[in-house]
C-alpha positions in Angstrom: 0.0 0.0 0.0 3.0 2.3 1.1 4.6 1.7 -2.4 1.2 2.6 -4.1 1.4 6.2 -2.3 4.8 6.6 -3.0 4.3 5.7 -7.2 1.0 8.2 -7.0 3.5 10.4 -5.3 6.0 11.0 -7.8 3.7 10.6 -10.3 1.9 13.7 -8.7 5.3 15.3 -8.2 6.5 14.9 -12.1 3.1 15.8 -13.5 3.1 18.7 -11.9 6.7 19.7 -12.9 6.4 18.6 -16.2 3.2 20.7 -16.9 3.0 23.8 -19.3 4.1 27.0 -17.9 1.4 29.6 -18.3 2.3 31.9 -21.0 2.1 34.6 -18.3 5.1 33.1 -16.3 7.3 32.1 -19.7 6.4 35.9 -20.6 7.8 37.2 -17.0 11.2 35.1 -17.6 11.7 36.4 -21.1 13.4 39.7 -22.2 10.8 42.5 -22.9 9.9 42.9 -26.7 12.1 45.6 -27.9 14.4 46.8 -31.4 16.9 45.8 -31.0 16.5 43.0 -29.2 17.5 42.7 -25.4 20.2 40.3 -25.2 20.9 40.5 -21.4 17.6 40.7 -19.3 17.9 39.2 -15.8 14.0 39.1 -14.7 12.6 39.9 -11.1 9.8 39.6 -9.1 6.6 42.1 -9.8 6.8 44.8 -12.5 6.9 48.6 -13.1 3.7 50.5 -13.4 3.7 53.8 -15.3 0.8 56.2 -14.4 -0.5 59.6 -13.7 1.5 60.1 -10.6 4.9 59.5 -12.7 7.8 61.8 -12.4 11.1 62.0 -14.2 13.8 62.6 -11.8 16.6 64.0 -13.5 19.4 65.8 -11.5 22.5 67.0 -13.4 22.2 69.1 -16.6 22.6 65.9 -19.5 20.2 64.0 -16.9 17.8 66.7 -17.5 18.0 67.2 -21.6 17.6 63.1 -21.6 14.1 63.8 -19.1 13.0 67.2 -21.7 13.3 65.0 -24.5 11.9 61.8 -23.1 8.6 64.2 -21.6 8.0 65.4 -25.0 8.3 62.2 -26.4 5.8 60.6 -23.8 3.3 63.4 -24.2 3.7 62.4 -28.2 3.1 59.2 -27.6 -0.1 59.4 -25.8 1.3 59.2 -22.1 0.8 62.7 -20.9 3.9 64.7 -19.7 5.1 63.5 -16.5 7.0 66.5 -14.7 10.5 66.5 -15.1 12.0 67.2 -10.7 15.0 66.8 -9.1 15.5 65.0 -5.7 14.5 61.3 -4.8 12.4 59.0 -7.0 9.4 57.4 -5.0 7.5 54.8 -6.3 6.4 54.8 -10.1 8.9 57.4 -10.9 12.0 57.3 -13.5 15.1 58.3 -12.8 17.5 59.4 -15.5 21.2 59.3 -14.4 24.2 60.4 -16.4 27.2 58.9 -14.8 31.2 59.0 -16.3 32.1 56.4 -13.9 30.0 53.8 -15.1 32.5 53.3 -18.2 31.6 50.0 -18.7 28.5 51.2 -20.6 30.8 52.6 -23.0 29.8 55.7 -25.2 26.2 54.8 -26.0 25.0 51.5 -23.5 23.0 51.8 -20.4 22.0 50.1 -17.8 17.8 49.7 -17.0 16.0 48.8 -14.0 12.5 48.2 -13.5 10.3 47.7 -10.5 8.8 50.1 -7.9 10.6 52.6 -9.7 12.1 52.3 -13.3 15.8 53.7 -13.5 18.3 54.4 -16.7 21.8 55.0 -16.6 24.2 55.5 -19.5 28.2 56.5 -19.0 27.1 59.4 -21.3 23.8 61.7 -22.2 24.1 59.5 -25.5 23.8 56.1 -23.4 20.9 57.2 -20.9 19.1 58.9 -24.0 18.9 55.4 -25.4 17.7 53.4 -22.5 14.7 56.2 -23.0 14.1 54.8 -26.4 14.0 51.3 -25.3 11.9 52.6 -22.3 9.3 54.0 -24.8 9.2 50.9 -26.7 7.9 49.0 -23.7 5.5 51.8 -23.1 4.1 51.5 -26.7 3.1 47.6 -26.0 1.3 49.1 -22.4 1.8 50.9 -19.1 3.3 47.5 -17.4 6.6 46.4 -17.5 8.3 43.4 -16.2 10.2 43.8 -13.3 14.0 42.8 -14.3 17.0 44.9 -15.2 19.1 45.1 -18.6 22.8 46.6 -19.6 22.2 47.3 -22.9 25.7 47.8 -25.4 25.8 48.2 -28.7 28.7 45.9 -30.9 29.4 48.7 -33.7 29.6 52.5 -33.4 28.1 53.7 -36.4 24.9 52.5 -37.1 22.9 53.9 -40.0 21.4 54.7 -42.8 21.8 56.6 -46.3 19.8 58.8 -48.7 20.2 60.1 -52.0 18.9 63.1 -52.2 21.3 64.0 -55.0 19.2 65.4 -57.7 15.8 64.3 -56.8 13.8 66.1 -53.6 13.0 64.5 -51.0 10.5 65.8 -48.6 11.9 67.9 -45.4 9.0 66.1 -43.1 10.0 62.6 -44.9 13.1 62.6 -44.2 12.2 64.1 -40.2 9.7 60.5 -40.0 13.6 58.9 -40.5 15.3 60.7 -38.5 12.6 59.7 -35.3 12.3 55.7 -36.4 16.4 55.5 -36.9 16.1 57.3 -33.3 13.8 55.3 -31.7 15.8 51.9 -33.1 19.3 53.4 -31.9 20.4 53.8 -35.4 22.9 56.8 -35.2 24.5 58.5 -38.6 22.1 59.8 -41.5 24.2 60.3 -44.3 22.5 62.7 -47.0 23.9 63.3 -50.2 22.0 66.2 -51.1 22.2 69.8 -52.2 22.1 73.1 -50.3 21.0 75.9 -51.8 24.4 78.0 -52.5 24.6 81.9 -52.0 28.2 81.4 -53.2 27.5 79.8 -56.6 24.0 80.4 -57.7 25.1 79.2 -61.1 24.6 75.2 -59.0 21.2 76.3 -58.1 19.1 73.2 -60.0 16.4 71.9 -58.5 15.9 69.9 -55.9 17.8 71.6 -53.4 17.2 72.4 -49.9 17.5 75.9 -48.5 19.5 76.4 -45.9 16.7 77.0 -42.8 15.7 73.6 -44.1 18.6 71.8 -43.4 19.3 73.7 -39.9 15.5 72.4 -39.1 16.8 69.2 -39.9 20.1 69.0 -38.4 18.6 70.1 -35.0 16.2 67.2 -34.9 19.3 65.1 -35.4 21.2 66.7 -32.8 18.2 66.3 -30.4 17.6 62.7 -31.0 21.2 61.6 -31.1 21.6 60.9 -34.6 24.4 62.7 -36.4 23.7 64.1 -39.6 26.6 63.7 -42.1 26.5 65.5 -45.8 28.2 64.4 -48.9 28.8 66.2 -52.1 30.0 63.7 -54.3 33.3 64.1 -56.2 34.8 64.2 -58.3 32.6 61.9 -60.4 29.1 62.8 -60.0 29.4 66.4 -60.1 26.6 67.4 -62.6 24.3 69.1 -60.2 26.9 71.4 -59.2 29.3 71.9 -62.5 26.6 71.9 -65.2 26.5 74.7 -66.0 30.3 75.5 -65.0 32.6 73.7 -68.1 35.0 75.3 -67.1 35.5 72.9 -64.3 34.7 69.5 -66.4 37.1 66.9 -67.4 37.9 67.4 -70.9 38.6 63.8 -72.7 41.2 63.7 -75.9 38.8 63.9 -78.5 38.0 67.6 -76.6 34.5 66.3 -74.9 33.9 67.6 -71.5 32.2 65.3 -69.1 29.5 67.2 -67.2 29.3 65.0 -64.5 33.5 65.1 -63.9 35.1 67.6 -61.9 38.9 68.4 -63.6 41.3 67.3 -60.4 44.4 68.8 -61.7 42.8 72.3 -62.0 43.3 74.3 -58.7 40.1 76.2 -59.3 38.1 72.8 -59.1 39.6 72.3 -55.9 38.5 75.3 -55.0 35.4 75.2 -56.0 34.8 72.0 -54.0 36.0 73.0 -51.1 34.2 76.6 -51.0 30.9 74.1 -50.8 32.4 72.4 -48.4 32.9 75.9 -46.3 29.3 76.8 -47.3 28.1 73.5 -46.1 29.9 73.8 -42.8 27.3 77.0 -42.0 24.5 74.7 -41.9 25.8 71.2 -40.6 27.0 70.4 -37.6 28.9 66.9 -38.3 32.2 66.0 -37.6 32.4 63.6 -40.5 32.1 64.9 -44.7 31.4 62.4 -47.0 33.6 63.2 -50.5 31.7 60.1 -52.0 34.8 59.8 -54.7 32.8 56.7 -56.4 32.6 55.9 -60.2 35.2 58.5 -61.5 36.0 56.7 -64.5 32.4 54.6 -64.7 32.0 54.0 -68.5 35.2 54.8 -69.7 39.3 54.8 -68.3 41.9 57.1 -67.3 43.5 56.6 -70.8 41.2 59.3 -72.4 42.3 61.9 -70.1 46.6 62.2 -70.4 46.5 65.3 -68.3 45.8 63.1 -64.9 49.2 61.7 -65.8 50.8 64.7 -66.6 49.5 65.9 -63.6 50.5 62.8 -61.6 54.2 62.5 -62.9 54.9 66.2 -62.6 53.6 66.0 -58.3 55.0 62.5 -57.5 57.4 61.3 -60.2 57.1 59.3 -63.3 56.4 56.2 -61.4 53.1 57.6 -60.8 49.5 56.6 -62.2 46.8 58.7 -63.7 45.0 57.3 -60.7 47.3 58.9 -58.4 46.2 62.5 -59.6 42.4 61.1 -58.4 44.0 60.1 -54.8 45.7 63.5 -54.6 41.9 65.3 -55.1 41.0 63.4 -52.1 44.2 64.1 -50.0 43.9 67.2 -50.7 40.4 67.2 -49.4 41.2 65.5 -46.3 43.4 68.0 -45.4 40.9 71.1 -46.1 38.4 68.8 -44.4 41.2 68.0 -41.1 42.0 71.5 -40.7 38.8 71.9 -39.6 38.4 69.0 -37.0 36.4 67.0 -39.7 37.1 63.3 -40.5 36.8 62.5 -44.3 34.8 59.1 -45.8 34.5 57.7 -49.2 33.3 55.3 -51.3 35.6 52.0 -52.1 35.3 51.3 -55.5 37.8 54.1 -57.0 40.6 51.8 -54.6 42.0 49.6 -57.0 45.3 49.5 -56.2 46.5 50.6 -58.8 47.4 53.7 -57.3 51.1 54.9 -55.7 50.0 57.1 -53.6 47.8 56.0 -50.8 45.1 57.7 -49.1 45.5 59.6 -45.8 44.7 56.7 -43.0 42.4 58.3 -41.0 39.9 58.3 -44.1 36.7 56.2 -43.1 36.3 54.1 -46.3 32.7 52.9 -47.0 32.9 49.4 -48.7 29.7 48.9 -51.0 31.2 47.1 -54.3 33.8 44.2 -54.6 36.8 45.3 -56.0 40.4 44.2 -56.0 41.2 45.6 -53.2 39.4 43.4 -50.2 38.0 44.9 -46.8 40.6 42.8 -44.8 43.1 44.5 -47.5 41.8 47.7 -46.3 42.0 47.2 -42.7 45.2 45.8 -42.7 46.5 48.8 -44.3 45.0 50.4 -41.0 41.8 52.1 -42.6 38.4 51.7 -41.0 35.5 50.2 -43.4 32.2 50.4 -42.7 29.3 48.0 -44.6 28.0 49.7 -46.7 26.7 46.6 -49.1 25.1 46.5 -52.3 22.9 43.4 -50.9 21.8 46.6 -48.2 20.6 49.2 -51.1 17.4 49.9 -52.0 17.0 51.6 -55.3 13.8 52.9 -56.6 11.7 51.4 -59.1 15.1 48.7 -59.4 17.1 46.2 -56.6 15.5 45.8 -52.8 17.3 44.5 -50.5 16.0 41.3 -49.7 15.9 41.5 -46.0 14.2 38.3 -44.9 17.0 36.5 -46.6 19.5 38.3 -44.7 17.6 37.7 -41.2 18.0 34.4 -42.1 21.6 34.5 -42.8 22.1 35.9 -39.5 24.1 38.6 -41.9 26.1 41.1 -39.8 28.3 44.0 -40.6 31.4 41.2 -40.9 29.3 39.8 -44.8 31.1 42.5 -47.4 30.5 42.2 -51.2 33.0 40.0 -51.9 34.8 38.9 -48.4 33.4 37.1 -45.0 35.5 38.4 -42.1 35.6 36.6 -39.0 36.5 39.2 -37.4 34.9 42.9 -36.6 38.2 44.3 -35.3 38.4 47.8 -38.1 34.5 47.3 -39.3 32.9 50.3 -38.0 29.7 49.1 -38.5 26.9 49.1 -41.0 24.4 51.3 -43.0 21.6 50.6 -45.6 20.9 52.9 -48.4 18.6 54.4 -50.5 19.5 55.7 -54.5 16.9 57.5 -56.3 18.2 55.7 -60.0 14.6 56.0 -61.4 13.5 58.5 -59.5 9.7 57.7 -60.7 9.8 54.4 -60.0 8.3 54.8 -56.7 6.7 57.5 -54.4 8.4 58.4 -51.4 5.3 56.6 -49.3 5.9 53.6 -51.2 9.9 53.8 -50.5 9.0 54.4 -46.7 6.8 50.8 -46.4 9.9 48.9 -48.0 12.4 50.9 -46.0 11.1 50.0 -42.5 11.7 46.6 -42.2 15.0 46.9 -43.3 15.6 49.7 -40.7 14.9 47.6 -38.2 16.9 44.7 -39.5 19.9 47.2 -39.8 19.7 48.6 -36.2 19.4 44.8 -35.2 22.0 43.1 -37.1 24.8 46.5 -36.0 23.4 46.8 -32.4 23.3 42.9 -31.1 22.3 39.7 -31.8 21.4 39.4 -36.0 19.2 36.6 -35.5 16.9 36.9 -32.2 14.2 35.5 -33.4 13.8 31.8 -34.8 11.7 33.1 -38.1 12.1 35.9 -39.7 8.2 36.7 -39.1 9.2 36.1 -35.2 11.0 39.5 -35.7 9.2 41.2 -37.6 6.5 40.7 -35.2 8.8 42.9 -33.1 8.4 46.2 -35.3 4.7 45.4 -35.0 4.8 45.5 -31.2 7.0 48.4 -30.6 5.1 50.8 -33.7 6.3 53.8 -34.9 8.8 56.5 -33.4 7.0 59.2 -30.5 6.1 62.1 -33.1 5.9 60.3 -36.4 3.3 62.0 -38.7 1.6 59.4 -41.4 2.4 61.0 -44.8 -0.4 58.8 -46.4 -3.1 61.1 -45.1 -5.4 63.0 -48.0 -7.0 66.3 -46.5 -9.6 66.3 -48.6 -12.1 63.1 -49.6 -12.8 61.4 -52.7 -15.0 63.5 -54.9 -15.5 66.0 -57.8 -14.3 69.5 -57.3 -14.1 73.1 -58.4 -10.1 74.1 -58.5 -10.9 77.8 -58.0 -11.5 79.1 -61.6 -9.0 77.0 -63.0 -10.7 73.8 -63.8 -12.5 70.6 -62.3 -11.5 67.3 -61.6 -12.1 64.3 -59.9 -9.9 63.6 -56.5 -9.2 60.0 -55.9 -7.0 58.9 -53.2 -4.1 56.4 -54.6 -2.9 53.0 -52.6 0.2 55.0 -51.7 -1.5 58.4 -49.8 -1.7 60.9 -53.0 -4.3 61.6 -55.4 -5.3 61.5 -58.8 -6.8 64.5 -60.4 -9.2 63.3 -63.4 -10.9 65.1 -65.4 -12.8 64.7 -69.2 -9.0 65.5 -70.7 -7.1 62.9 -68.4 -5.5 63.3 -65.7 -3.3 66.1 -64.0 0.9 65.4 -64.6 4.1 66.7 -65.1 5.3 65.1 -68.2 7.3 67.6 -70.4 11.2 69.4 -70.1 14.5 68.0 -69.2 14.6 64.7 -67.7 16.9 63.4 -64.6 17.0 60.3 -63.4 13.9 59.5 -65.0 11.8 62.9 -63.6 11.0 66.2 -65.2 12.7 68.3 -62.8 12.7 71.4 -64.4 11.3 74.4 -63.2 8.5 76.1 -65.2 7.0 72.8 -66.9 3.5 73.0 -68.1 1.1 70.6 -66.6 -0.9 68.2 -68.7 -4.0 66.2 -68.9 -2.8 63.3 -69.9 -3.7 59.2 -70.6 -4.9 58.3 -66.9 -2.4 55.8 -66.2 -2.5 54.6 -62.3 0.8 53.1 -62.2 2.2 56.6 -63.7 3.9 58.5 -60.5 4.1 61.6 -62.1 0.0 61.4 -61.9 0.2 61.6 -58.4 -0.5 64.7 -56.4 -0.3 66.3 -52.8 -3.1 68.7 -51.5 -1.0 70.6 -49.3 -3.4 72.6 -47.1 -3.0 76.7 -47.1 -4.3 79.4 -46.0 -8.1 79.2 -48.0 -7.1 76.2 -49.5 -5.0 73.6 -50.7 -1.6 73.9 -53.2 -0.9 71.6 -55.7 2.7 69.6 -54.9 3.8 66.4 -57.6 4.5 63.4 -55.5 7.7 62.9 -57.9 9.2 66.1 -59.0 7.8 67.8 -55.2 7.8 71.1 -57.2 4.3 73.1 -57.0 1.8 74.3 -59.8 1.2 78.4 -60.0 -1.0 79.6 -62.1 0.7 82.3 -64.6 -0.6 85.4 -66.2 -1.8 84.0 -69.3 -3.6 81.3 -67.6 -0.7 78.1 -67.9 -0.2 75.8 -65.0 3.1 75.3 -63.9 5.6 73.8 -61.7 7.9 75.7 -59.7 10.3 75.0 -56.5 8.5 76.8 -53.9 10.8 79.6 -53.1 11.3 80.9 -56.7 7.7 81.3 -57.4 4.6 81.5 -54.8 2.3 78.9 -55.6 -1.1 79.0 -56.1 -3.7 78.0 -53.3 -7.0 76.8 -54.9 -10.0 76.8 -52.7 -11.9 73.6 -53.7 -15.5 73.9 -54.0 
């Protein structure tokens, strides 16, 4: 009989350890949902409880910029604004703390604890301003959190993403949604190739630039969100926005062409012409980097054609030198204009062939995106740091997406160049993905933003931690689901007005209809509203003064796609592709126009 109880027993006994754990308990054991993922979460008893009562407790002066920006946020967010105090926390508070000692952190980690009270604590204001963003994630999935405690490091230092705003425009408040997702996944350099409106050479003045007050709007939101802002003007290939209209400064070939997209490197006045951007550039961005790009120099044809980069070459450095020696000496020479003012240069890898004598200045930051001759370990052993910069990582409108659920499931990481597997990341600096406008009508800037934020997130995982947290790459996708979109993102898909047949003032009447991507189609009995005549770049009719048309309604045609931008009375007229806005002129034509050179006109719909 004894034996009986003793079998029933341990039969009772294993039953119950063997059951399933309610999802409840397996929840409280595992790390919080966050991007990136939390690699180190030790969990505790109880949880954190954010409510009405909440105060930020912030004491030193970065303690309290962290707290300001994490209120606003929270306000945004749809948690009210907790006051921002100094003095003891008590419990449901949050306590911000800034402390140099805590050098383990390094220059961005922090530390977060969560139960009576919730506390984050970074070595820097750049380390406790990210344990907010993981703090908000949390938030965005509800007001408890588990109790537990994280330290929370990052394996590479730059983390990011570029954008091509080179000859197309891209929207100031589109590229502000970036700046606040890249943000809120601890993403941390925004390189933009783009143009600033010059005061110094107006003759560069082609649309799309940005004017200056645009960029210093921009450059602030970086600088409040921790994500440094770092312009390129690419050179000296690539140079037709700015030397277009300047042939003075364009490589002449030996049959007497001049290539309009080439800047001359052995002419002093192209050098300083460069770096009198560079100057003007410096008024408006607050970097500590400058991106030269220095790409596809000779793409389509060889120095052969141009004999005066050897003459050049020989004359400086001997006749053991190359003609692409004369290319390396542009971008010394910019290095140097760039180090004398406490900026660190970056190009592009491609134009290092080795077949070069003169090597680049080693502190050059050398962004690894094609597979050349000269490897990434090639370049690090030479003592150059490389950051990731793939083609697998570009997304290209209207051509090649990067296919990130196949590099989740690689476990890719910023050690998988084109061309090389490391196994190492001593010299990688990180990783960025980016974003070239080669048909710039191939897709809308909404459409680019739903294929660009899963790859965001893949990006700030696979440089921040662990590339593969998840077992499926719909596991972590899940994650971007759960944690939403960035405190203060506006949806850019919004029409103002509904679907429906309108008066435009006394200028004619047309059917709106809302598009898939967030524009609008204006039909009428002629067609349907575009921009379809004058010069053509990268696929778009970016000149100013273009007559609209009525043409064939075609609804995969971009350029038939329209923002109604509210304004005072009304609504102007913006195309989704060429983002330049229709005025009506005296004799009754409707045209484009860049804002600033020519008011547009506000229709009142009726």
């Amino acid at each position: 009989m004894r034996k009986r109880l003793r079998f029933a027993a341990v039969v009772a006994l294993l039953t119950l350890l063997l059951a399933p754990v309610p999802a409840v308990a397996r929840e409280a054991r595992s790390a919080p949902v966050t991007v990136p993922a939390l690699t180190d979460w030790t969990p505790e008893s109880g949880s954190y409880v954010f409510g009405t009562g909440t105060r930020l407790v912030a004491d030193g002066t970065a303690d309290r910029r962290v707290a300001e920006t994490l209120a606003g946020d929270l306000r945004a967010a749809g948690h009210g604004t907790p006051a921002v105090v100094r003095g003891g926390a008590r419990t449901g508070d949050i306590v911000i703390d800034v402390k140099p000692s805590r050098t383990s952190l390094g220059a961005e980690g922090y530390e977060l604890r969560a139960g009576r009270s919730l506390s984050i604590t970074g070595a820097t204001e750049t380390g406790a301003f990210y344990g907010t963003r993981t703090l908000l994630q949390l938030l965005a999935q509800g007001d408890r959190i588990p109790a537990g405690h994280t330290v929370d490091v990052p394996r590479y230092k730059e983390r990011g993403v570029g954008v091509c705003a080179c000859y197309i425009h891209i929207t100031l408040p589109w590229l502000e949604n970036l700046v606040r997702e890249m943000s809120y996944n601890k993403l941390n350099q925004l390189l933009v190739e783009l143009k600033v409106k010059s005061d110094a050479h107006p003759e560069a003045n082609t649309w799309g630039y940005y004017t200056k007050d645009e960029i210093r709007r921009l450059v602030a939101l970086g600088d409040k969100y921790h994500v440094e802002i770092i312009p390129e003007i690419n050179s000296p290939g690539h140079m037709d926005p700015w030397i277009e209209n300047r042939p003075d400064l364009q490589l002449t070939d030996s049959d007497g062409n001049r290539q309009p997209a080439r800047l001359d490197v052995t002419q002093q006045a192209a050098f300083d012409y460069y770096t009198s951007l560079m100057d003007e550039y410096a008024q408006v961005f607050t970097a500590k980097s400058w991106h030269m790009g220095a790409d596809e120099y000779m793409l389509g044809s060889d120095y052969s054609k141009y004999p005066q980069m050897l003459e050049y070459a020989q004359e400086k450095y001997g006749s053991s030198a190359t003609p692409q020696d004369a290319y390396i000496d542009f971008i010394n020479r910019v290095h140097d204009h760039a180090a004398g003012k406490g900026v660190k240069l970056r190009i592009w890898n491609d134009g290092l062939t080795g077949a070069n004598t003169v090597p680049v200045a080693k502190d050059t930051t050398v962004e690894h995106w094609l597979n050349v001759a000269v490897k990434p370990s090639g370049l690090i052993a030479q003592g150059y740091s490389v950051m990731n910069s793939a083609y697998s990582l570009y997304l290209i409108r209207g051509g090649f997406h990067s296919d990130t659920a196949s590099l989740y499931d690689q476990s890719w990481d910023p050690r998988s160049f084109e061309g090389e597997q490391l196994t190492s990341s001593k010299g990688v600096t990180g990783a960025k993905i980016s974003l070239w406008p080669d048909n710039g009508r191939g897709e809308t800037e909404n459409e680019v933003a739903v294929r660009l934020w899963p790859a965001l997130r893949h990006i700030a995982q696979a440089t921040w931690g662990d590339p593969h947290p998840d077992a499926t790459y719909a596991g972590f996708t899940a994650r971007g689901t759960a944690i939403g979109h960035a405190p203060g993102w506006r949806d850019l898909t919004r029409v103002p007005v509904a679907d429906g047949t309108y008066r435009f003032g006394q200028s004619f009447t047309a059917a709106v209809q809302r598009t898939a991507d967030g524009y609008a189609t204006l039909r009428s009995a002629a067609g349907c509203l575009a921009i379809s005549g004058g010069k053509l770049t990268l696929n778009v009719p970016l000149q100013p003064g273009v007559e609209a048309t009525w043409d064939t309604c075609d609804p995969t045609n971009t350029l038939q796609r329209w923002e109604l931008e509210p304004a005072a009375g009304g609504y102007r007229l913006v195309n989704a592709i060429t983002q330049m806005a229709l005025a009506v002129t005296d004799d009754g034509r409707i045209v484009q126009y860049p804002a600033d050179q020519h008011t547009p006109t506000v229709w009142h719909l009726s």
